[in-house]
N, C-alpha and C positions, 0 to 999 in steps of 0.2 A: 182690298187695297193691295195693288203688287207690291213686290219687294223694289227699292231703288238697287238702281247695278250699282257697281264698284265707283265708277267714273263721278257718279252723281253724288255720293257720298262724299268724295274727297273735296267735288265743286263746292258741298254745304258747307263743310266743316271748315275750310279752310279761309273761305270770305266772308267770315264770321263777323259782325257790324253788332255798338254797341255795346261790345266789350275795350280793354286797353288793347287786347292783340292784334295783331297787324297783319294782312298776306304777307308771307316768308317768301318771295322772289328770287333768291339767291341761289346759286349752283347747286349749293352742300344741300341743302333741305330739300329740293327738287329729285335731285340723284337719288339721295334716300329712299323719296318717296317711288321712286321708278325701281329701284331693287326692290324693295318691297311689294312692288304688285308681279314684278318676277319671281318674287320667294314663292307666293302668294297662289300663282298661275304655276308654275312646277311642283310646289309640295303641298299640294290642299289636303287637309287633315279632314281624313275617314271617321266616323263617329258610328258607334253601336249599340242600340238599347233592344234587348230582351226584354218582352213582357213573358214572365211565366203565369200556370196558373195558381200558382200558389210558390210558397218557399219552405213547407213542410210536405215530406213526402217518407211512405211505408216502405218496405222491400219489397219489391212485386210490383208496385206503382205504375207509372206511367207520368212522365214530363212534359208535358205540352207548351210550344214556346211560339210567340210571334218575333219577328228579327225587325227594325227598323236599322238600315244604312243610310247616315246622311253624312253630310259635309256643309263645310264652311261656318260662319257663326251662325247663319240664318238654319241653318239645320234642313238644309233643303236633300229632298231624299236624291241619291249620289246616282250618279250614271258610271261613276268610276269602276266598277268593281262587279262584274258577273257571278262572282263565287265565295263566298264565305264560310267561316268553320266554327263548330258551337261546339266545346268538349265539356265531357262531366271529370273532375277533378276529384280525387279523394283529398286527404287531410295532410298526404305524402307529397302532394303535389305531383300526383302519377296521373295520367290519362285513362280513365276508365272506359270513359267511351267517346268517339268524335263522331259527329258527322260533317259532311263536307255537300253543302245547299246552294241552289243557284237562286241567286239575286235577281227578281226582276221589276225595276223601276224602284231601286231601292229595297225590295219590301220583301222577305222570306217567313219562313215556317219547318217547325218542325218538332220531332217528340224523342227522347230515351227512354226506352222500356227498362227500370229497372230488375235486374236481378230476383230471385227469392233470397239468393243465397247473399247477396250485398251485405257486408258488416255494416252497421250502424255506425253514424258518426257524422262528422261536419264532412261536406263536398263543395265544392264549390263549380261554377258554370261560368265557362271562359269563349267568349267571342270577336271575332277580330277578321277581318280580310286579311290578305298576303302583300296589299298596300299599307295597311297600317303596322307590318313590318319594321316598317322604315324608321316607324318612331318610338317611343318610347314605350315597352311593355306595360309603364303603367298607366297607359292610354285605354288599354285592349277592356273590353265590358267584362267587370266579374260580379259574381252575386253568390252568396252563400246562403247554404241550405242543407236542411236536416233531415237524415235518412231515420228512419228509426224501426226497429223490428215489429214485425207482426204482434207480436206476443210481449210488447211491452208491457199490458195493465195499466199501460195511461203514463208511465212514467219516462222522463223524459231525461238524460242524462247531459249534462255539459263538463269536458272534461278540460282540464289544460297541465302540463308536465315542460316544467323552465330547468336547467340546469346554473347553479353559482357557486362560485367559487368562495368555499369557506375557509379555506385558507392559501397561501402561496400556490400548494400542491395537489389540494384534496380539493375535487371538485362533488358536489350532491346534486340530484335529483331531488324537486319536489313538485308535485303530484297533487290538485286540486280535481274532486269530484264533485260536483253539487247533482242534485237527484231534484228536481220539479215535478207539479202533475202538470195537468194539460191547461189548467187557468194562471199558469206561470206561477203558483207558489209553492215553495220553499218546502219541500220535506223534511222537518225537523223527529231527529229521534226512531231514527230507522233504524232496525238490526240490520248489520251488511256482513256478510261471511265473505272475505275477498280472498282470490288467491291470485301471489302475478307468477307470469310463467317467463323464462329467458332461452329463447332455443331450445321448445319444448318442454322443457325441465321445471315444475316447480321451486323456486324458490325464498318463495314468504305465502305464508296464511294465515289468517288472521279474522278473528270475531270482533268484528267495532260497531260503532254506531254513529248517522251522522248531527250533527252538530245545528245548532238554533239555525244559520240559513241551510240546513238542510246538506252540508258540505262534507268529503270525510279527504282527510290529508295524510297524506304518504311523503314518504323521505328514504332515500336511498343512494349508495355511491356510484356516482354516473361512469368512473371507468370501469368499471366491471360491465357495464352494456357493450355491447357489439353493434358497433354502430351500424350495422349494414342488415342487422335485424334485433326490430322491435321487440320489447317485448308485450306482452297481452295481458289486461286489468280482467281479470274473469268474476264478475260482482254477481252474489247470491241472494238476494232482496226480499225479506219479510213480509209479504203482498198480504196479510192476514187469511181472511177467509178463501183468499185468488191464489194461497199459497205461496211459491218461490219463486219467482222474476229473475233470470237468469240475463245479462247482459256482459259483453264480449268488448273490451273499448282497448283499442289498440295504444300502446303505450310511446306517443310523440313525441321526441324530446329534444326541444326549443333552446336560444338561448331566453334571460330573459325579457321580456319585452319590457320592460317598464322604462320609460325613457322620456325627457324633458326636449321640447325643438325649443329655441329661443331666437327670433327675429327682431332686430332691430328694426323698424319702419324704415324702409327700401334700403336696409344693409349695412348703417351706419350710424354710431353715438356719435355728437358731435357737441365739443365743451360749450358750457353758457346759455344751452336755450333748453327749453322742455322738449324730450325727447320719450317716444314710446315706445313701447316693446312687447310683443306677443309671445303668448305662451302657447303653445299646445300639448299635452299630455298624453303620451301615448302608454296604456295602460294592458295588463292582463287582462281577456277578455271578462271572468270571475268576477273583478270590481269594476264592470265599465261603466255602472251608475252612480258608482261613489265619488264623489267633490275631492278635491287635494287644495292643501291650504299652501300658501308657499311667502318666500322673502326678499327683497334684495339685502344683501351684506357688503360691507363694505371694510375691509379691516378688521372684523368681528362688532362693526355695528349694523344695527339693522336701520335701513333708507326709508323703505315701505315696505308693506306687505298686501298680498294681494289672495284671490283662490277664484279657481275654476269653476266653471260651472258643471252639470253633470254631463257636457258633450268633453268633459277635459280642454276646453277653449278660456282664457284668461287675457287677461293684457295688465301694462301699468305704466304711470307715468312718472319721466323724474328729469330732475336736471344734472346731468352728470358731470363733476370736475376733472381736469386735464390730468391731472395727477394721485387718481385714484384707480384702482382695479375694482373692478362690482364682478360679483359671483351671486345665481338664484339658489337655494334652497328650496327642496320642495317636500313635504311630508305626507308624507298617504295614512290611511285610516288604519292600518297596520301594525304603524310604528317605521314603516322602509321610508329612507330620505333618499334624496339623490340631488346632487349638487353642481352646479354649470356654470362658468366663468362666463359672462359677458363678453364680447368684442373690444381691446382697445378702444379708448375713447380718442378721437381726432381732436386735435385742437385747427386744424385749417383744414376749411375743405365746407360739403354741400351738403343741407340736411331740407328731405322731401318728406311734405306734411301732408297726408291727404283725410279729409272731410266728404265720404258719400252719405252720410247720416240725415241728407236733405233732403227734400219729395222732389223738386224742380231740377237739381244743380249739383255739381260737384265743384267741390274748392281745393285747388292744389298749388301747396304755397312754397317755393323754396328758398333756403337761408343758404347763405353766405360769407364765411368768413371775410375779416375786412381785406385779407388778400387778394380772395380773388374776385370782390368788387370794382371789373374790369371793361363795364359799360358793352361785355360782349352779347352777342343776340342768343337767348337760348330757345329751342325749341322744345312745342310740346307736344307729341303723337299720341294718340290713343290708338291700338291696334289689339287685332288677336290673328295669329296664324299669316301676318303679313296683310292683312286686309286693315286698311286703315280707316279709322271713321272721321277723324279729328285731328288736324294741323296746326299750329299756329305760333308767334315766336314773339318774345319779348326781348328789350335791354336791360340786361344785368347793372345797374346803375346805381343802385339800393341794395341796403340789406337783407333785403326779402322783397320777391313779387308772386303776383297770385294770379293763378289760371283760374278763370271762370267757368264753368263747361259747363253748357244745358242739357240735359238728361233726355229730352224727348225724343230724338233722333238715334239715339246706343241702342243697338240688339241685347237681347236678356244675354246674358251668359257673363265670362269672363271676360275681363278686358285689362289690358296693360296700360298703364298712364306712365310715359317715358320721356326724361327729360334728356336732351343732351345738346352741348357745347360747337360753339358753330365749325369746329374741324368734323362734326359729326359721330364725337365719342358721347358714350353714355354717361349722364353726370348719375342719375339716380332712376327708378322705375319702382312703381309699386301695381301689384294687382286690385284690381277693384272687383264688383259683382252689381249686372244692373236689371233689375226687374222690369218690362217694359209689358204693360197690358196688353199692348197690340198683341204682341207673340203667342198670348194665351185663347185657345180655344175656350168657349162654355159648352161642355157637353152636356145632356140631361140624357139619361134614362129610366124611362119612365114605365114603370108593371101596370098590366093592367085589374091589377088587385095590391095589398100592401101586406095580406097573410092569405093562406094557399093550405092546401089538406096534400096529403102525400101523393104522389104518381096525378098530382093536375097538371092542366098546363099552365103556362105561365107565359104572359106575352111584352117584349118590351118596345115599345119606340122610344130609338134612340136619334136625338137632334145634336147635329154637333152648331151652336148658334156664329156663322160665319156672316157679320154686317159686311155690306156693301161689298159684296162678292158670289159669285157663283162657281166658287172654288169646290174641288173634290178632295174629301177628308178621305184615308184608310185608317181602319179601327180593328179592334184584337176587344174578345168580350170571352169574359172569365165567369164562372157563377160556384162559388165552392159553399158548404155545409160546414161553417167556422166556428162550429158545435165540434166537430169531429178533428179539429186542429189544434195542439198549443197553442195558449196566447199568451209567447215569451218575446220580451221587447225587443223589436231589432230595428236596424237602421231602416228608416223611411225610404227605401229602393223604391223610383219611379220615374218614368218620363223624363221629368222636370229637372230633377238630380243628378241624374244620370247625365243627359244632354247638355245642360247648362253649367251644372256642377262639376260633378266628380268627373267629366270627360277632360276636363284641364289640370287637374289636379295631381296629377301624378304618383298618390298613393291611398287606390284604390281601394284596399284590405283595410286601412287605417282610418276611413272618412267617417268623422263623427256623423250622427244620425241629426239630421236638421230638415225641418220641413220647410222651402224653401219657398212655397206658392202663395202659403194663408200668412203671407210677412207682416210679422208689429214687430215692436222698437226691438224686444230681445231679440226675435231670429235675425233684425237687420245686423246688433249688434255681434253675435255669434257669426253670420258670417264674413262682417267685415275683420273680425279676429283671424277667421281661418286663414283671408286673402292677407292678410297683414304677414301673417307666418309662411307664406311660398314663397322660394327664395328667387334670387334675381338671373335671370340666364344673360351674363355679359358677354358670351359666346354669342349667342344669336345676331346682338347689336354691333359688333364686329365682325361677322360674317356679312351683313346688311351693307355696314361701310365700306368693304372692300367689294360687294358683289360678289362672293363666293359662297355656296352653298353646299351643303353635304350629298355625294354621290347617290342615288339612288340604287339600292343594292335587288330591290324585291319592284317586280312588277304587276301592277294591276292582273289580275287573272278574269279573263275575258270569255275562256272556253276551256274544256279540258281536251286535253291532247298531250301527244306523246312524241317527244323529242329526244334527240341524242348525238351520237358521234362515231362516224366507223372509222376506224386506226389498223394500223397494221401492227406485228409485232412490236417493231420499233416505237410505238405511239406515235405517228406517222398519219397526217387525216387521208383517207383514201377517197379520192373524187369516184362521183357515176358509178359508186356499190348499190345495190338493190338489196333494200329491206323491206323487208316483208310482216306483218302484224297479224296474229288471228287470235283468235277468241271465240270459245264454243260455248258461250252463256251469257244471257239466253240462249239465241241462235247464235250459228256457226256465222261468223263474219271475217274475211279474210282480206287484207287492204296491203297494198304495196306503193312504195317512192323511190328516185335513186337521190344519192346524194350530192350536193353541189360542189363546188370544187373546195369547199374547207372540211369536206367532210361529214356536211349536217345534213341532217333527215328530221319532218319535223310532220307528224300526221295532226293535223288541227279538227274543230268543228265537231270531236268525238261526242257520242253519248252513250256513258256505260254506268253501273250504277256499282255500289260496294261488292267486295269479293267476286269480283270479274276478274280474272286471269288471262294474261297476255303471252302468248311465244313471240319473243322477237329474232328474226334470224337477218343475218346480213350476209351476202357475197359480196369481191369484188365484181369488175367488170367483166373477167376472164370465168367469173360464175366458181372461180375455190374460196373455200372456205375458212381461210386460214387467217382473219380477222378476228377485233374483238369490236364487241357493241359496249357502249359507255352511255348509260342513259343520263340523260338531266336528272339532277337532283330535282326530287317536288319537295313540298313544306313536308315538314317530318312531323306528323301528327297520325297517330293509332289509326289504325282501319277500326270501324263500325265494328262494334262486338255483335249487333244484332244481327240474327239471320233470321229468316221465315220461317215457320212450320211446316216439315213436309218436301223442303227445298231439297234438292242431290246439291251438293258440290261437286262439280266438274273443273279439277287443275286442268293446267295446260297441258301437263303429260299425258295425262288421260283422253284429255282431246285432242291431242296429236295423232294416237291410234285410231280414232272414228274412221269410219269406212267414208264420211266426206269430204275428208282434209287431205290438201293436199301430200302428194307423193312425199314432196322434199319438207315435211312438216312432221314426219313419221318418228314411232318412238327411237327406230335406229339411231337415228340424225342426232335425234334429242340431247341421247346421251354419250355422244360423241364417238361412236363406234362406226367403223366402216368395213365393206367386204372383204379389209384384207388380214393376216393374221401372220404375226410372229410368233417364231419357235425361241424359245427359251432357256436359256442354257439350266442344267440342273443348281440350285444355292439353297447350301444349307444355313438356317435363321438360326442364330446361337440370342440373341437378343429377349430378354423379359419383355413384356409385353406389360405397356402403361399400362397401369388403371387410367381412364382419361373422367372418372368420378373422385381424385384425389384428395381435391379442395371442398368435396361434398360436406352439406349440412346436417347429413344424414345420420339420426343419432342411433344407428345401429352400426356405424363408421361406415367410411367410405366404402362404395362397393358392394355391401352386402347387404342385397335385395335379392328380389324374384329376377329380376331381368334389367339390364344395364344397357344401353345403348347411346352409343358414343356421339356427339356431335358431328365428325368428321363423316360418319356414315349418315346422318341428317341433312347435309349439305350437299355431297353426293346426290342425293335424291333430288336436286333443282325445285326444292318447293318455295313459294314466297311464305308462307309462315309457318309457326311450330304444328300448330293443330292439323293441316295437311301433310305434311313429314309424318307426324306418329300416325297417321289413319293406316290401320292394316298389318302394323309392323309390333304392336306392342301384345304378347299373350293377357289372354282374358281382359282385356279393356276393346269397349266398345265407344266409339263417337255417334253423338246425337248433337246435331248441331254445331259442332265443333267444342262438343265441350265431353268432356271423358265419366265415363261411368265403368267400374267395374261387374264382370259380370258375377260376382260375390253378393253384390249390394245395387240391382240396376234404378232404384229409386232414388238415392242421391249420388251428387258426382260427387267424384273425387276429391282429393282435396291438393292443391294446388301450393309448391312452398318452392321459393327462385331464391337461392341465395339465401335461405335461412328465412326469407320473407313470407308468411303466409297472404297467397293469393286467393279472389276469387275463382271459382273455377270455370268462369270463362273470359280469363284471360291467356289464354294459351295463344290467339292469335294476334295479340302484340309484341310478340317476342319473336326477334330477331332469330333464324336455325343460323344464321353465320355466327351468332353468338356464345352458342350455346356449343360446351365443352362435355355434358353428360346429362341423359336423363335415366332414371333411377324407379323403378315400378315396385311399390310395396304391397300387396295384395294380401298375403298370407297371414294369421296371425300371429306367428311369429316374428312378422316382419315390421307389424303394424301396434304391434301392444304397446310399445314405448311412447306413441303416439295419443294414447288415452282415445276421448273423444275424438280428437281430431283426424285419428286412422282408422275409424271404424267401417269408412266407407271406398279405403284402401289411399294411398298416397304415389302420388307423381315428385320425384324431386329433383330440382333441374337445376344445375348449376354452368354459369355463365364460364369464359377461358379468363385465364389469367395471363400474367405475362410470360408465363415457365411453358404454357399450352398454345405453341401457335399451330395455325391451321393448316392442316395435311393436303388438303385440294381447294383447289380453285377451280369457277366456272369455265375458265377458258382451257384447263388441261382435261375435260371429258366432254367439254360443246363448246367448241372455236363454233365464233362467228353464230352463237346464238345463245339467246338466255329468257330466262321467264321474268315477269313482269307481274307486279298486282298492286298496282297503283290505286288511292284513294277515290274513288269513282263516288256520285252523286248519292245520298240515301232517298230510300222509294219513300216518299212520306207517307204516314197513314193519316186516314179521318178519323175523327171522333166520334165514337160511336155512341150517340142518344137516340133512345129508347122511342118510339110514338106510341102511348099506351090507346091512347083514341084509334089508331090503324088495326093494332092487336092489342087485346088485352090478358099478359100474360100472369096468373095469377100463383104459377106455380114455382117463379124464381125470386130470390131477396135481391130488390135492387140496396144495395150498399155502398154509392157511390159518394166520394166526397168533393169531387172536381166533378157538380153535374152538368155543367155545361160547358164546352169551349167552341168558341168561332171565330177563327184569326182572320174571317175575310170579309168585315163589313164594309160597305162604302156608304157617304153620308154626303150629299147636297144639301144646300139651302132650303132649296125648294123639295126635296124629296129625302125626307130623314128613312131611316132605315128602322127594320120591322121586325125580329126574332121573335123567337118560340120554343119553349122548351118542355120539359113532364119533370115535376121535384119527383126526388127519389122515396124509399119508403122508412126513412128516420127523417124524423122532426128534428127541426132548429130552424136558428139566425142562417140567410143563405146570403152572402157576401158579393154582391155585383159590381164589377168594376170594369170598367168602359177605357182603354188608352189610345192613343195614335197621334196623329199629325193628319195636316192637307198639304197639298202639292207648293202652300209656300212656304211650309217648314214652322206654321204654328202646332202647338203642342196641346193636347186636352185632355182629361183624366176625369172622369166620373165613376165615384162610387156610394152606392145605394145598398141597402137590402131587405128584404124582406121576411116572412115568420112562417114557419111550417109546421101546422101542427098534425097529431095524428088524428085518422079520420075515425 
C-alpha cells in the first residue's frame, strides 16, 4: 500500500463525518493550514539511524555501521542530503574520529578502526547531515558504547565523578566506580589499590575494597583540579589466580545530574478540575535502575504521593486550589531529595486533557474557565514537522468539548495535538505517540540449522513479509558471539526508537530505555508519561501565524567541492582571477576557474577521499600575485584519524616540487619567495628571546626538554595539520602513519599530552598548527622519569597560545595569493572480511572473532527474500542475529534470532 501524499491526508482529516466537528472554512484555519505546508516544504526534518554491530567493543576493534537517512514522519529514505558525518566521541565530548560518507538513496555505510592504544571508557557515536544543522542538536543520532581493554579479565568498569557544593564556598568531588563481570553482575569485595594522578603527579593512594554492589567511592575538593586537565583513576584489581587487572579511567568531572522535569499536561494548572502532571527523573547513570518515591506538598502538607518507575517516568493526579503554592519532593534510595515548585496555578484560562490509552481513538478534551466561555470556534490540528494529518474546529459554548480523533489513519511516531483560538494563537498543545502496524515490517530470518559446530557454515533466508506490495526493502545483518560481550542493561537502541521516538525528543543522552514495538498497557503507559513531560514550543505556533520561519543557515551538501573568494589587500572581491587547484594523491590532478565578478570561484563535482591535500593559488587578471584566497568555511568536524598501511603522505608542498606540476605551482611560489633580493642594513638584537613553551604542562617546567619547537615555525611550514608539520623536523622521532614513535622505544608511540591533557597518540592530526604555540620533545630519561609510566616510551607536549602569544606570521605574508588546503574528503570504506573455510581450509590461525558476520547491503522483495551465508568462528556460544532496515515506503523492521555453537 503506497503512502497517501500530503494533500490527501489533509482532504481525510479534515471532512471528517460522524463526529461533532465541522469543516473549518474560514480564512484563519485555511492560512494556517497553507503556512504550515510551507514550513513543511522548506524545512523538512532529516532523520538518522545507525545500525551498528554491536555496542560493546575492545581496543583494537573495528566498528561497523549501516547509516539510514530519511525524512518526514513516514520515514521515507531522503533525497535531500548526498553527504553525511558519523564521528566517535570520547566521554570529553572530543572528536576522536569522523568520517565524512556519501549518501545514496538514503542509505550509507561504514567502519572506525579502533586504536590499540584507545583508553577505555564510555564513547559515544554521533551522526547528522549539514541539513540537520539547522535544527536542534538534540535531533543529530547518538548511541553510546563501551570501549574496554584487551586485558580486562572480563571486568568491566562503569565510572561516574559529579561535583556539589557542600557548603557556600567549598565545592567536592565525588567519584563513583562500580567494577561488573561480563553477565552484568556486581563485583562485591574486591581488593582495589587505587592511585589518582593530577598533572602527572600522584596525589592519593590508597588500599580499599568494593562494596556489596560491587562500587568503591571517592571524595575530594573539586578546586584543587585544573579544569582544563583531568585527572586519571589508575585501579589495581585483585583478578586472583589472572593476577593484577590494571585499569586507567579518566577522571570526568560533571555537575550533578540528578534532577526532577515536572510538566503540567500541555503547560498549565488550572483551579477547580483534575489536573495531571508528569515527572521524569533524570538520574546518575550508577542508579539508573533504582525507582524514587516522591510527594506533592502543599504548605508542609502532603496532597499525594506518587514514584517512578525504573525508566524514572511517574505522573499524578490532583485538583489544584487558586490560592495555594504546590512544590514536588523527591527521595532517592540514598537518602538525596530534591525538591520543585510547581507552576502557578491559573484561576482563568484553558486546561487540555488528552486520552491516547485507546486501541481505536484519541480523546482530547478542553476546559474552560467561565470567562472565556465565548462560543468562539477553536481549532484542532494534529501535526508533526508542519505536515498535518488532522483538522477540525468546534464552538467554545460549553465548559468543555471533546475532540474525537480516530487512530487508523496517524503515522507511528510523534505527533502534536494543538489547540488554538480563532485569531490563530495557540490555546494549549500536547504531544502524543502512535503506534500504527502498517509502518511495521515482519522480518524473519531464518538458519538453516538452530545449533552449528565451529568454522560451519551457517545459511539465513531472510523475508522482510511486505502484504499487498512489491516494494524493495534495504537491510543491514549483524551476527555477534554474545558469549564474548557484557550483558549490562542499556537502553533498547533500535530502528523503532530511534525513528519514531528519540528522533523528536530532543534529549537524546537522557531517553529512558523503553521498548516501543512489543507495546502492553505499561509501555503504552511509560510512553505516554514521557510525551506528557515535552514541553510546548509557542514559538513554532507563532511563527506558523505570522508566516515566518527561521533563516536557513547550513545547506544540503550534495557534492564535495571547494569554494571561496579572491580579495585584494583591501578585502576588495577581485573579478576574472584565475585559481587554480592541484592535488598530488592519489594522482597528480590539477583543475582551474576565474572568478565571477563578486569574486567567487567554486570547483564542484570533486571526488577526493580523506588526507588529500590541496594547493590553492589565485592571480588577478593581470596574472600578480598580490591577492589573498579566503576559502568557505566546511563543517568543522576532525579529519579521519585513519590512514592505510603502507600509505606515503604526500602534502601539497611536497607535491608542489614533483617534476609534474606545474611551473607556477613550485616550492619557490609556495613559500612566498621570488627572484628578487634585499640588502639589509646591519641590527643589532638586544632582545631576550621568548620561551613561546611558557604556559607549558611540562612538569620538568617550561622549556626544558630535548628539543622545543615553536609554533610560529609550525605555521611557517604551510602544513594543514600537526602530524605533517612535525614529519622531519623533530630529533629521534620517527612518523608511521601519522602517528610518532621514538626511536628509543620504536614499538609504542609516544605519548601524547595538549594542555595538560593526556591524548591518544593519534591524535596529532586534529590539532590545529595555527594553534599551537610550542611543542616540547621528551625522549631522554632524564626528561622522561617524572612521567613514570607514562614517559617510558618518550613524550610529545604541545601547548596551545594564549592570549599573551599571538601569532608571528601569517599565510599571506610568505604565500600571497596562495595557500594549502586539506578539506574532509570521503572515507575509502572497507569490507568485512569473512573467512570461507569450505574455499580454504585454514587450520593453522585462531579465528577469534566476536562480530562474525556483517552485511550492510541486503535487499529483500516480496517475491524474492534474500539469502546469506557465513562460517561461525572457533569459540562456542549464543551467536546474536539481528536483521534492521526499512522499504522504499519508510516502514521499518527488526528481526532478531539466534543460534548455538558448540565445539566440535
Amino acid at each position: 500500500m503506497k503512502r497517501p501524499s500530503y494533500f490527501l491526508f489533509i482532504m481525510v482529516f479534515i471532512s471528517l463525518t460522524g463526529y461533532a466537528q465541522k469543516h473549518d472554512t474560514t480564512d484563519a484555519l485555511q492560512r494556517t493550514l497553507k503556512h504550515l505546508e510551507t514550513f513543511q516544504q522548506k524545512h523538512p526534518q532529516e532523520r538518522v539511524y545507525l545500525q551498528t554491530d554491536r555496542a560493546y567493543y575492545e581496543a583494537g576493534d573495528d566498528i561497523w555501521f549501516k547509516a539510514h537517512v530519511t525524512v518526514s514522519q513516514f520515514n521515507l529514505l531522503s533525497a535531500i542530503s548526498k553527504i553525511m558525518y558519523v564521528e566517535l566521541l570520547n566521554d570529553q565530548q572530543e572528536v576522536v574520529q569522523s568520517r565524512r560518507l556519501p549518501v545514496i538513496s538514503g542509505l550509507s555505510m561504514g567502519d572506525f578502526k579502533l586504536p590499540e592504544t584507545l583508553v577505555e571508557g564510555q564513547y559515544h557515536i554521533r551522526a547528522y547531515t549539514n541539513w540537520m544543522r539547522n535544527f536542534d542538536e538534540g535531533l543529530f543520532f547518538h548511541q553510546a558504547i563501551t570501549v574496554n581493554n584487551k586485558n580486562s579479565g572480563g571486568i568491566i568498569s562503569r565510572s561516574n565523578f559529579i561535583y556539589k557544593n557542600t557548603t557556600e564556598k567549598d565545592k567536592q568531588v565525588y567519584g563513583t566506580v562500580q567494577l561488573l563481570d561480563f553477565k552484568g553482575r556486581m563485583i562485591p569485595n574486591r581488593q582495589v589499590a587505587f592511585e589518582l594522578k593530577n598533572n602527572g603527579k600522584t596525589i592519593a593512594k590508597q588500599q580499599v575494597a568494593t562494596d556489596e554492589l560491587g562500587r568503591l567511592r571517592f571524595q575530594f575538593p573539586y578546586e584543587s583540579r585544573k579544569k582544563d586537565q583531568p585527572d586519571l583513576l589508575i585501579l589495581h584489581i585483585d583478578h586472583g589466580n589472572q593476577g593484577t587487572i590494571v585499569k586507567n579511567i579518566p577522571v570526568i568531572i560533571r555537575p550533578d545530574k540528578r534532577s526532577i522535569h515536572l510538566q503540567a499536561e500541555a503547560g498549565t494548572l488550572l483551579a477547580g478540575i483534575q489536573n495531571r502532571v508528569g515527572v521524569q527523573v533524570i538520574r546518575n547513570f550508577i542508579d539508573e535502575k533504582q525507582e524514587v518515591q516522591g510527594q506533592l506538598e502543599s504548605n508542609g502538607q502532603v496532597i499525594t504521593k506518587f514514584k517512578s518507575d525504573a525508566a524514572g517516568l511517574g505522573s499524578f493526579d490532583f485538583i489544584p486550589e487558586s490560592d495555594k503554592a504546590y512544590s514536588v519532593l523527591v527521595y532517592f534510595a540514598d537518602g538525596d531529595t530534591i525538591r520543585m515548585p510547581l507552576p502557578d496555578v491559573q484561576t482563568e484560562g484553558f486546561h487540555l486533557a488528552v486520552n491516547n490509552l485507546m486501541e481505536q481513538g484519541i480523546v482530547a478534551q478542553l476546559t474552560a474557565s467561565q470567562s472565556h466561555i465565548k462560543n468562539q470556534q477553536i481549532a484542532c490540528i494534529i501535526q508533526s514537522q508542519g505536515m498535518v494529518f488532522y483538522a477540525a474546529k468546534q464552538s467554545m459554548s460549553k465548559p468543555a468539548i471533546t475532540f474525537n480523533i480516530p487512530k487508523k489513519d496517524l503515522p507511528s511516531g510523534i505527533l502534536e495535538v494543538a489547540l488554538l483560538d480563532e485569531q490563530m494563537d495557540l490555546i494549549s498543545s500536547r504531544k502524543i505517540f502512535i503506534l500504527n502496524p502498517r509502518d511495521t515490517l515482519i522480518l524473519q530470518a531464518r538458519p538453516n540449522q538452530t545449533s552449528y559446530g565451529t568454522r560451519e557454515k551457517v545459511t539465513l533466508d531472510i523475508k522482510g513479509l511486505m502484504p499487498d506490495t512489491t516494494d524493495i526493502g534495504a537491510f543491514s545483518a549483524s551476527v555477534v558471539n554474545i558469549d564474548k560481550i557484557p550483558q549490562i542493561p542499556k537502553a533498547d537502541k533500535n530502528i523503532f526508537s530511534t525513528l519514531w521516538l528519540q528522533a523528536n525528543t530532543y534529549n537524546t543522552f537522557d531517553q529512558p530505555p523503553i521498548n516501543i514495538v512489543h507495546q502492553n498497557k505499561q509501555t503504552q503507559q511509560q510512553i505516554d508519561v514521557l510525551m506528557l513531560t515535552q514541553s510546548i514550543n509557542r514559538s513554532f505556533w507563532k511563527n506558523v501565524k505570522e508566516g515566518k520561519f527561521p533563516e536557513i543557515a547550513y545547506t544540503p551538501e550534495k557534492e564535495l567541492r571547494i569554494s571561496g573568494i579572491v580579495t585584494n589587500k583591501q578585502d576588495e572581491p577581485v573579478a576574472n582571477a584565475k585559481v587554480t587547484i592541484a592535488s598530488f594523491k592519489p594522482t597528480a590532478t590539477v583543475l582551474d576557474t576565474v572568478t565571477d565578478s563578486a569574486g567567487r570561484f567554486n570547483f564542484d563535482k570533486l571526488l577526493f577521499y580523506d588526507q588529500t591535500d590541496f594547493l590553492v593559488q589565485a592571480r588577478d587578471a593581470k596574472g600578480k600575485k598580490n591577492v589573498k584566497v579566503k576559502l568557505d568555511e566546511v563543517p568543522s568536524q576532525a579529519i579521519s584519524q585513519e590512514d592505510r598501511e603502507g600509505e606515503v603522505k604526500v602534502t601539497a608542498k611536497e607535491g608542489a616540487s614533483n617534476q609534474n606540476s606545474e611551473k607556477s605551482l613550485d616550492e619557490v611560489q609556495q613559500y612566498g619567495f621570488s627572484g628578487k633580493s634585499i640588502v639589509l642594513e646591519e641590527v643589532e638584537v638586544n632582545a631576550k628571546k621568548e620561551n613561546p613553551a611558557k604556559h607549558s604542562s611540562n612538569l620538568n617546567g617550561p622549556g626544558n626538554a630535548d628539543q622545543v619547537i615553536s609554533g610560529d615555525e609550525l605555521y611557517f611550514n604551510g602544513c594543514p595539520t600537526l602530524d605533517i608539520c612535525l614529519q622531519g623536523r623533530l630529533v629521534g622521532v620517527r612518523f608511521v602513519n601519522g602517528i610518532p614513535y621514538s626511536t628509543r622505544s620504536m614499538n609504542r608511540p609516544m605519548q601524547i599530552i595538549l594542555d595538560g591533557m593526556y591524548m591518544d597518540a593519534s591524535a596529532l592530526n586534529i590539532i590545529n598548527p595555527f594553534d599551537v604555540a610550542s611543542v616540547e620533545v621528551l625522549r631522554t630519561v632524564g626528561n622522561t622519569a617524572i612521567y613514570g609510566m607514562w614517559g617510558s616510551n618518550g613524550v610529545l607536549v604541545i601547548t596551545t597560545r594564549r592570549g599573551d602569544q599571538p601569532r608571528r606570521f601569517g599565510p599571506e605574508l610568505y604565500a600571497p595569493g596562495l595557500t594549502t588546503f586539506s578539506p574532509q574528503g570521503f572515507y575509502e570504506i572497507r569490507n568485512f572480511e569473512s573467512p570461507d573455510y569450505e574455499a580454504a581450509a585454514d587450520t593453522t590461525g585462531s579465528d577469534r572473532r566476536t562480530t562474525v558476520y556483517w552485511q550492510p547491503g541486503i535487499v529483500v522483495q516480496k517475491e524474492h527474500p534474500a539469502s546469506v551465508s557465513f562460517y561461525t568462528a572457533d569459540e562456542p556460544g549464543i551467536y546474536r542475529i539481528e536483521i534492521e532496515g526499512l522499504d522504499v515506503n519508510g516502514r521499518l523492521g527488526k528481526s532478531t534470532s539466534y543460534i548455538r555453537v558448540e565445539k566440535k
